[in-house]
C-alpha positions as CSV (number, residue, x, y, z in Angstrom):
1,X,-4.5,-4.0,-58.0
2,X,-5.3,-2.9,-54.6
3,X,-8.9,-2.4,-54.8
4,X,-9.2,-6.0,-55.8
5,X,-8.8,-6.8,-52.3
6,X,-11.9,-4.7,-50.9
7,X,-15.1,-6.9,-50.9
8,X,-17.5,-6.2,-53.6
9,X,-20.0,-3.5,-52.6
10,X,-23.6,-4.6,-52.3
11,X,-26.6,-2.0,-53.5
12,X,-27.9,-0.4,-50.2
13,X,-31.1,0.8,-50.1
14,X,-31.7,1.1,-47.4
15,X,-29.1,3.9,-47.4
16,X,-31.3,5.4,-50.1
17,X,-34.6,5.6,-47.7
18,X,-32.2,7.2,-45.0
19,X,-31.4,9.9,-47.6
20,X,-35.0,10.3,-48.0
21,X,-36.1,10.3,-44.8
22,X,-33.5,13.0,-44.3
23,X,-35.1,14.7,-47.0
24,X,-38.5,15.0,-45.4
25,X,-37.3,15.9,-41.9
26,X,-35.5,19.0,-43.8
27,X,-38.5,19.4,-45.6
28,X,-40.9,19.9,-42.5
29,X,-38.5,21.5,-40.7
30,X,-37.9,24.6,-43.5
31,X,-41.5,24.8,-44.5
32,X,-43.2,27.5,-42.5
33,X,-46.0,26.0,-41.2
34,X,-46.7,24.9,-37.5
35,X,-45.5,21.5,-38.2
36,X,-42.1,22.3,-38.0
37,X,-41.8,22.9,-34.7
38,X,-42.4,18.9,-34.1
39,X,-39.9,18.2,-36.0
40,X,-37.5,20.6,-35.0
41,X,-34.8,18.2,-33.0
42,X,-37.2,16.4,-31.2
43,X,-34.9,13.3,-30.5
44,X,-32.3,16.3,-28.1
45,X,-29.8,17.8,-30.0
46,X,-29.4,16.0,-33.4
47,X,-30.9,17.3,-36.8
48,X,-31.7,16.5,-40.4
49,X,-28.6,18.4,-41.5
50,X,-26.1,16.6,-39.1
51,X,-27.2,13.2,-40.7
52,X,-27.4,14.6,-44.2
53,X,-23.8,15.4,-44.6
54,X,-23.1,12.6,-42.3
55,X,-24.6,10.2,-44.5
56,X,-23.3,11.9,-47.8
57,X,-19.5,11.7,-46.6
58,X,-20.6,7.7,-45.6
59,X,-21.6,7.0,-49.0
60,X,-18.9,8.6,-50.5
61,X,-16.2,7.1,-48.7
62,X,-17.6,3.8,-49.1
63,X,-18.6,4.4,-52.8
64,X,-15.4,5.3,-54.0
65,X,-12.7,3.9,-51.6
66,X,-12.0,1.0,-54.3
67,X,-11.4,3.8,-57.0
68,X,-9.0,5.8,-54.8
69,X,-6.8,2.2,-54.5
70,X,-6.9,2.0,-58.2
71,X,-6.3,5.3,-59.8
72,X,-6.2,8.4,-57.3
73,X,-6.2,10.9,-60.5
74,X,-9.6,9.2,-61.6
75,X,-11.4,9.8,-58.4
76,X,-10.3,13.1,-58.5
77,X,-11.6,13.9,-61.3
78,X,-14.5,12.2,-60.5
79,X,-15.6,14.5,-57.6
80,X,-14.3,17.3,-59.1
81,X,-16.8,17.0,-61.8
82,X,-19.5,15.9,-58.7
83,X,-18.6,19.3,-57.4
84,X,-18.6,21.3,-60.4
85,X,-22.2,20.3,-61.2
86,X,-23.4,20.6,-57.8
87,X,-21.6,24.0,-58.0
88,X,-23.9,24.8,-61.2
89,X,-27.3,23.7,-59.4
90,X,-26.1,26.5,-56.9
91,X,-25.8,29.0,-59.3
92,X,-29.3,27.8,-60.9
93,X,-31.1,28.5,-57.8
94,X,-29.6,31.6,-56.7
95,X,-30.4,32.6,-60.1
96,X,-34.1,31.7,-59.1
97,X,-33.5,34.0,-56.0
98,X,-31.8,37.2,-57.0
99,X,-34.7,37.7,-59.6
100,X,-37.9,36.0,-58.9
101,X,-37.8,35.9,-55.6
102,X,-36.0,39.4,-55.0
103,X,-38.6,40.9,-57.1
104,X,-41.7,39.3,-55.2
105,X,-40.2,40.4,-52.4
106,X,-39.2,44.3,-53.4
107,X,-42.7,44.4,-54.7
108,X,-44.5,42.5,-51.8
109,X,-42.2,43.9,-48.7
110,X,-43.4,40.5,-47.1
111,X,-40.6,40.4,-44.1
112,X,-40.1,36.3,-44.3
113,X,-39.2,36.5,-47.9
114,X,-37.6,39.9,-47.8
115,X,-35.2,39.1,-45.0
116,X,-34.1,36.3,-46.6
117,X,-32.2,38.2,-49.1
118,X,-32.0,41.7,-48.0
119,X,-28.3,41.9,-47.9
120,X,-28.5,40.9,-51.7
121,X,-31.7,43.8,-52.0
122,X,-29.1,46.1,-50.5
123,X,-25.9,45.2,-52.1
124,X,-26.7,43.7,-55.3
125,X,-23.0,43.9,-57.0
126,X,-21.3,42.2,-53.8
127,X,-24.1,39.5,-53.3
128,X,-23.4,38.2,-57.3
129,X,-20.1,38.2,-57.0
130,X,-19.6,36.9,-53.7
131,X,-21.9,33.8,-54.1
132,X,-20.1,32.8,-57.4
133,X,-17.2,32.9,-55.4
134,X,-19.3,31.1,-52.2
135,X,-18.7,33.3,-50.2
136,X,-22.1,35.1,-49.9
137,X,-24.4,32.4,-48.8
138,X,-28.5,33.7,-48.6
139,X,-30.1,31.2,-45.7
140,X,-31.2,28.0,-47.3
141,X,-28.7,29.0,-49.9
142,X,-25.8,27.6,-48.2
143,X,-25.5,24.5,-47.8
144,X,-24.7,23.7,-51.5
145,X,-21.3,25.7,-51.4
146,X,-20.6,23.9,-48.1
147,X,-20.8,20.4,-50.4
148,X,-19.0,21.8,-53.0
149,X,-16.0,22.9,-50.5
150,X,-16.2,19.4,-49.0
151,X,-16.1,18.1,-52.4
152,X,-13.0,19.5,-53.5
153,X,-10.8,18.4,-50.9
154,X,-12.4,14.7,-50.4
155,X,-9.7,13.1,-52.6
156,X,-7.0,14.6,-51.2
157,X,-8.2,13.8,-47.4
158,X,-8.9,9.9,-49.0
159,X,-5.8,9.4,-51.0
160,X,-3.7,11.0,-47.5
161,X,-5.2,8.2,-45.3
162,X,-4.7,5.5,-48.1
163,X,-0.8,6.6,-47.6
164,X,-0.9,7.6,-43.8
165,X,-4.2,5.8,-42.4
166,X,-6.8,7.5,-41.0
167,X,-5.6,8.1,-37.7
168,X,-3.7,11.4,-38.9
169,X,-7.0,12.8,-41.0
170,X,-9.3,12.3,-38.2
171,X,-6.5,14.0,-35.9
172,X,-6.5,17.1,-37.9
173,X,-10.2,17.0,-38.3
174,X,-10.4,17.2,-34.9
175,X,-7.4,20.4,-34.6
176,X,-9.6,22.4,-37.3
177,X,-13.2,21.8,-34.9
178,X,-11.7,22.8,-31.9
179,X,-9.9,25.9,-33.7
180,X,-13.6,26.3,-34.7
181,X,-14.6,26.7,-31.3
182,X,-12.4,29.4,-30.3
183,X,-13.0,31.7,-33.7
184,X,-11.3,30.4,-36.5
185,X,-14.0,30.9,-38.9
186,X,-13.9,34.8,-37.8
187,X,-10.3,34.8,-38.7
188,X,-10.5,33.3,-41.9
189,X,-13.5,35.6,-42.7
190,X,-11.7,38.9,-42.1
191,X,-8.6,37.7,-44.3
192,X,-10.6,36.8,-47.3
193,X,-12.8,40.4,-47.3
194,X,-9.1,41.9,-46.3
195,X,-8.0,40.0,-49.8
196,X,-11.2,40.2,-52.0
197,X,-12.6,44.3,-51.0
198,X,-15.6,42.5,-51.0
199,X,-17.4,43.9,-47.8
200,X,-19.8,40.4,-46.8
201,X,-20.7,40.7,-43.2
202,X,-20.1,37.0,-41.5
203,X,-23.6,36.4,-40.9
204,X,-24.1,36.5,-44.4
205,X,-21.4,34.0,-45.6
206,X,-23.5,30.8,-44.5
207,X,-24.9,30.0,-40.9
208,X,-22.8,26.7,-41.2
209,X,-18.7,27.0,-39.6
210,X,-17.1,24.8,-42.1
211,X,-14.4,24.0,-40.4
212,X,-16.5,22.7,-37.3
213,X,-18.6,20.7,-40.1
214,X,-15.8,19.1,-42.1
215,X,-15.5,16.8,-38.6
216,X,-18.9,15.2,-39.6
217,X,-17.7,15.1,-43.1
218,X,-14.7,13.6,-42.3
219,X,-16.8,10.7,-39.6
220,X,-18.7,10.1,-42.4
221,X,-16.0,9.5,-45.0
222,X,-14.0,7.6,-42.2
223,X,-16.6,5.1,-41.4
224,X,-17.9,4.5,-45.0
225,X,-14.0,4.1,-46.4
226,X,-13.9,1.3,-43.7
227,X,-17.0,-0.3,-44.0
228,X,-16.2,-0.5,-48.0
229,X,-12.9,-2.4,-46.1
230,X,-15.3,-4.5,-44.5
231,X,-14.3,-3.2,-41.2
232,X,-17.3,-1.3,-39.4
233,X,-15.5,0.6,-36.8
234,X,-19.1,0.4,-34.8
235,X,-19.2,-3.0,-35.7
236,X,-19.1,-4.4,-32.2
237,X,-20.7,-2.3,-29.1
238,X,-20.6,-3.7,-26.2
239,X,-24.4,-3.6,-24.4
240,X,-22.7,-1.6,-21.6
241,X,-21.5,1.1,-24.2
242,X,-24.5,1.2,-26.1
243,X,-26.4,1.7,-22.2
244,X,-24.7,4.4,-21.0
245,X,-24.8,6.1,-24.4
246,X,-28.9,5.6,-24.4
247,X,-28.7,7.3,-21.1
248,X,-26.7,10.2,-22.5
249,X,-28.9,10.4,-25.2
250,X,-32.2,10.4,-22.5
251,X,-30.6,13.2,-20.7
252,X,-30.0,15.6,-23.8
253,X,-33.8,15.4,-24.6
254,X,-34.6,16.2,-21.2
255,X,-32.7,19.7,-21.9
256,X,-33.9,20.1,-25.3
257,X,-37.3,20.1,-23.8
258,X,-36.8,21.8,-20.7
259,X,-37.8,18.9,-18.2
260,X,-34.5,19.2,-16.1
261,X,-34.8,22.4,-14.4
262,X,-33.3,26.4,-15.5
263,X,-30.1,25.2,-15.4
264,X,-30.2,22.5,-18.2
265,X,-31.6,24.4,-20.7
266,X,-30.5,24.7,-24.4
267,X,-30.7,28.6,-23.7
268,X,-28.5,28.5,-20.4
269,X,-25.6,25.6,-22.1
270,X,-25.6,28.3,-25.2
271,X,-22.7,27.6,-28.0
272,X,-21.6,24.2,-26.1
273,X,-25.0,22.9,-27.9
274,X,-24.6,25.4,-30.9
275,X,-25.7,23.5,-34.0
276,X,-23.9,25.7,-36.5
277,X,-20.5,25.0,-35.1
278,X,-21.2,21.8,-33.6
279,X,-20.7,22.8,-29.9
280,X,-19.2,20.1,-27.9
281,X,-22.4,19.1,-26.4
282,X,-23.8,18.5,-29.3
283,X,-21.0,16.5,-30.4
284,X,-21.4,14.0,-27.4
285,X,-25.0,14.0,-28.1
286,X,-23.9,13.1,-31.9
287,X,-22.0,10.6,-30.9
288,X,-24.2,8.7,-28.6
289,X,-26.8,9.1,-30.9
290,X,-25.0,7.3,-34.0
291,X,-24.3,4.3,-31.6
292,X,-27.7,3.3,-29.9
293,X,-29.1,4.1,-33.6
294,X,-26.1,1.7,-35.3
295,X,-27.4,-0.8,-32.6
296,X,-31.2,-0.3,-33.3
297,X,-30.2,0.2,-36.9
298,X,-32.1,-3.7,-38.2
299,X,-35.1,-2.1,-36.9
300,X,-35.0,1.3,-37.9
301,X,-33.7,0.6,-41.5
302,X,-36.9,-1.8,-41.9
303,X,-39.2,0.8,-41.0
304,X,-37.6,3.4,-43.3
305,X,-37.0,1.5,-46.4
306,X,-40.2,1.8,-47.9
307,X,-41.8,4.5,-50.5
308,X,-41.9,7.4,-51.1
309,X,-38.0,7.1,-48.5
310,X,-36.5,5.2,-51.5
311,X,-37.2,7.0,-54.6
312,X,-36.7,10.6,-52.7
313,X,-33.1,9.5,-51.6
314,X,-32.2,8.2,-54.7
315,X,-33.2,11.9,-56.4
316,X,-31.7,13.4,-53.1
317,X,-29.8,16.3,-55.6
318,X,-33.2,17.1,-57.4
319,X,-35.9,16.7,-54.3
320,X,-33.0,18.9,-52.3
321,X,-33.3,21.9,-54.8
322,X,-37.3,21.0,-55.6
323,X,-37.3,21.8,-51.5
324,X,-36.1,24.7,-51.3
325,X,-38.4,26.1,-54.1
326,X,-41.0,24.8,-52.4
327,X,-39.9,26.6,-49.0
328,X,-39.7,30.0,-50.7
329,X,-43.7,29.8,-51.9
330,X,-44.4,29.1,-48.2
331,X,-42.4,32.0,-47.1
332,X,-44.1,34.0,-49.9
333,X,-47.6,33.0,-47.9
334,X,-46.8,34.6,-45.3
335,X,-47.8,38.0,-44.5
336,X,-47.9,41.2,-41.5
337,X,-46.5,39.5,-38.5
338,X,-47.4,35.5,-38.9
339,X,-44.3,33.7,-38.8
340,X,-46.0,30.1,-39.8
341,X,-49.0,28.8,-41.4
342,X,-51.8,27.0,-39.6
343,X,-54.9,24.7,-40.4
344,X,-55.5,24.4,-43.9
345,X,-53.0,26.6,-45.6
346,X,-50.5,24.6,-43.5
347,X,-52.1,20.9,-45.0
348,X,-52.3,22.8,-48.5
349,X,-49.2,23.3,-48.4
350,X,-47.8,20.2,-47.4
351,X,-49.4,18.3,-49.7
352,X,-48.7,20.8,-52.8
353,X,-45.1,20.3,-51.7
354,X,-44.6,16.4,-51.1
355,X,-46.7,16.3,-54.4
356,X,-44.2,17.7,-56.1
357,X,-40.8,16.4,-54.6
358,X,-42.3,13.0,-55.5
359,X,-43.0,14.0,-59.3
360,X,-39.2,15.6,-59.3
361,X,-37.9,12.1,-57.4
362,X,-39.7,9.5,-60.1
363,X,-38.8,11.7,-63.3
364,X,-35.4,11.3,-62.0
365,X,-35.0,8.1,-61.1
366,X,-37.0,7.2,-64.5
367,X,-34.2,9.1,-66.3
368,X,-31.3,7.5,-64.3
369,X,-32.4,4.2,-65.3
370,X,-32.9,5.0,-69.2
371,X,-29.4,6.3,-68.8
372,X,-27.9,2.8,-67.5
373,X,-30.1,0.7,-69.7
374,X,-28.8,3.1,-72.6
375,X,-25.3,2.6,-71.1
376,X,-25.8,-1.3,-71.5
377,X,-27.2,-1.3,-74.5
378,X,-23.8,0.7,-75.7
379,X,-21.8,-1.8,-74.1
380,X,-23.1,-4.4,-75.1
381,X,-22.8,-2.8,-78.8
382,X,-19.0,-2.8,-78.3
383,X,-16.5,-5.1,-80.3
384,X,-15.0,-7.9,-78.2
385,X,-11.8,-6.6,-78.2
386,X,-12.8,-3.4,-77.1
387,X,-11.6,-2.4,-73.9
388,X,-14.0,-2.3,-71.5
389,X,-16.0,0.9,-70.0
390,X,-17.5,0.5,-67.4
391,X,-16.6,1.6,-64.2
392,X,-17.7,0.6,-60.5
393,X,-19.8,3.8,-60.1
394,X,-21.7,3.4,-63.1
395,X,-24.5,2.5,-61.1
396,X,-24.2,4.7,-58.3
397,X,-24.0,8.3,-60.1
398,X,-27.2,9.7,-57.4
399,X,-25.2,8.2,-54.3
400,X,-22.4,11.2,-54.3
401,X,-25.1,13.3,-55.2
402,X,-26.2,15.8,-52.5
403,X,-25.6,13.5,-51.8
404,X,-27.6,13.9,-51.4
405,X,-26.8,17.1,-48.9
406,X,-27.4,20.2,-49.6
407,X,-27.2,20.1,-47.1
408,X,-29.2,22.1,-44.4
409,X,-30.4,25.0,-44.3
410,X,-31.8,23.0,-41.7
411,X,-32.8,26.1,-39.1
């Protein structure tokens, strides 16, 4: 087979505690207190979100590269079902939106709740039936249907570089983002409202261009396919590379932060640093970023791979949906004209929220390990000349989880 020629995978943790970490810069950064704005790209022009999906496409590709060598219709299947459940979580919460939420917020008339889902308020029938068919997308609603898109067409982007290498997929990855740039997604949208009558405004459908996206989808699958190869493609950096792109890196938080005059200003560069269709700032800035942070990664990874990083990341589907729950109660604080919480409401808050992503991390993790030891137990049960069931995922189930995701909603 040709997936007995890929190196066996070794258990990462370490990518766990990233996933985490992720998790709690998302966190800060949604919760409406003053807090957020530290947290709010502070390193220039890279997010929580970008390294979320990043990372989930990483784990993916490196996950199940071996599976798409040996059986291509499995893997399918495989993610399918991934998506399919992560598609039911989606309906799940906007479940929680359209009725508890919408009511509190009808009934309240608080603005940072209300606003939220005012289209919905406004155009009830539309709103239903265009988020079950993900097109209507509430903010922190939509980076769920964003996964589940990316989802879908993951085995066929794999199985096409397993035939053509990657070369051709990160080509057209590349085509679609810089179609992105010049109004794609506008296109797109007024064919599909032309086709379904359904009337969704484009601001509504999601503040994230997926086809500027799937390029940091498709990174991510890229370099975890080859690292499951055992062929890093940022394996060796030259100390000159890794300079110039520390540099770089310097010089795009000196315009996040305003320290390089009126001109080099995130306000003045506009859409070329745009975070929802990747602008192509931000995608040098990206870029630079992910190699002085490969090349610092020993040190990084060993002060993220600790608790509460691990357990959150390996419940990143759960804590991501326990989040945004936790987000709409702060947004339900709020009242008149205060856009954020301050002092102790703020701490309150914090704390009642962490609290409980933690309590949602351990109950899942405790029920992801009664499954396996259930799993081994029934294996172990079988006849000898049983064929065998286990597979090479059947320890990884959480690591293609939102994946864990979604997802921003990282505003």
């Amino acid at each position: 087979m040709l997936g007995m020629h890929l190196p066996k995978l070794q258990r990462r943790p370490e990518l766990d505690a990233l996933r985490g970490l992720f998790l709690v810069w998302m966190t800060l950064t949604h919760l409406p207190t003053h807090f957020s704005d530290f947290v709010n790209q502070p390193i220039g022009f890279v997010s929580s979100a970008e390294g979320f999906v990043f990372l989930s496409a990483l784990l993916i590709g490196r996950v199940y590269m071996r599976q798409a060598l040996e059986d291509a219709a499995a893997l399918r299947n495989k993610l399918w079902k991934r998506a399919l459940k992560i598609y039911t979580y989606h309906l799940l919460m906007l479940a929680v939106a359209f009725t508890v939420a919408a009511a509190y917020a009808v009934t309240t008339r608080r603005a940072a709740i209300y606003n939220l889902l005012d289209f919905y308020i406004a155009h009830p029938f539309v709103a239903i039936i265009g988020s079950v068919l993900l097109l209507y997308c509430p903010p922190l609603l939509d980076i769920l249907p964003m996964y589940v898109i990316f989802l879908i067409f993951t085995p066929l982007a794999i199985s096409s570089a397993i035939r053509n290498g990657w070369g051709r997929i990160l080509a057209v990855s590349g085509v679609f983002w810089l179609f992105a740039q010049f109004g794609l997604r506008d296109l797109v949208h007024r064919i599909i409202v032309h086709i379904t009558h359904l009337p969704i405004p484009l601001q509504e459908t999601g503040a994230f261009n997926l086809f500027a996206w799937q390029a940091v989808w498709i990174a991510g699958l890229w370099i975890g396919a080859k690292s499951a190869e055992g062929n890093v493609p940022l394996k060796r950096i030259p100390g000159y590379v890794v300079a110039m792109c520390a540099v770089v890196c310097l010089f795009f938080i000196g315009i996040r932060h305003d320290w390089l005059g009126p001109h080099l200003t995130q306000q003045a560069l506009g859409m070329k640093l745009d975070k929802w269709q990747i602008g192509p700032l931000r995608v040098i800035n990206l870029i630079t970023f992910t190699v002085v942070f490969y090349w610092l990664r020993k040190y990084v990874l060993r002060l993220v791979a600790i608790e509460p990083f691990l357990t959150l990341g390996r419940a990143s589907l759960h804590v991501f949906c326990a989040h945004v729950f936790f987000v709409f109660v702060g947004l339900a604080l709020l009242y008149s004209d205060v856009p954020e919480l301050h002092g102790w409401p703020a701490i309150a808050l914090l704390a009642f929220t962490f609290s409980g992503l933690v309590l949602v991390a351990i109950r899942e993790v405790r029920k992801q390990r009664a499954d396996r030891a259930r799993r081994k137990m029934e294996k172990e049960q079988l006849p000898s000349n049983a064929p065998p069931t286990t597979s090479l995922l059947s320890n990884v189930e959480a690591v293609s989880g939102l994946h864990e995701q979604p997802s921003e909603v990282c505003r």
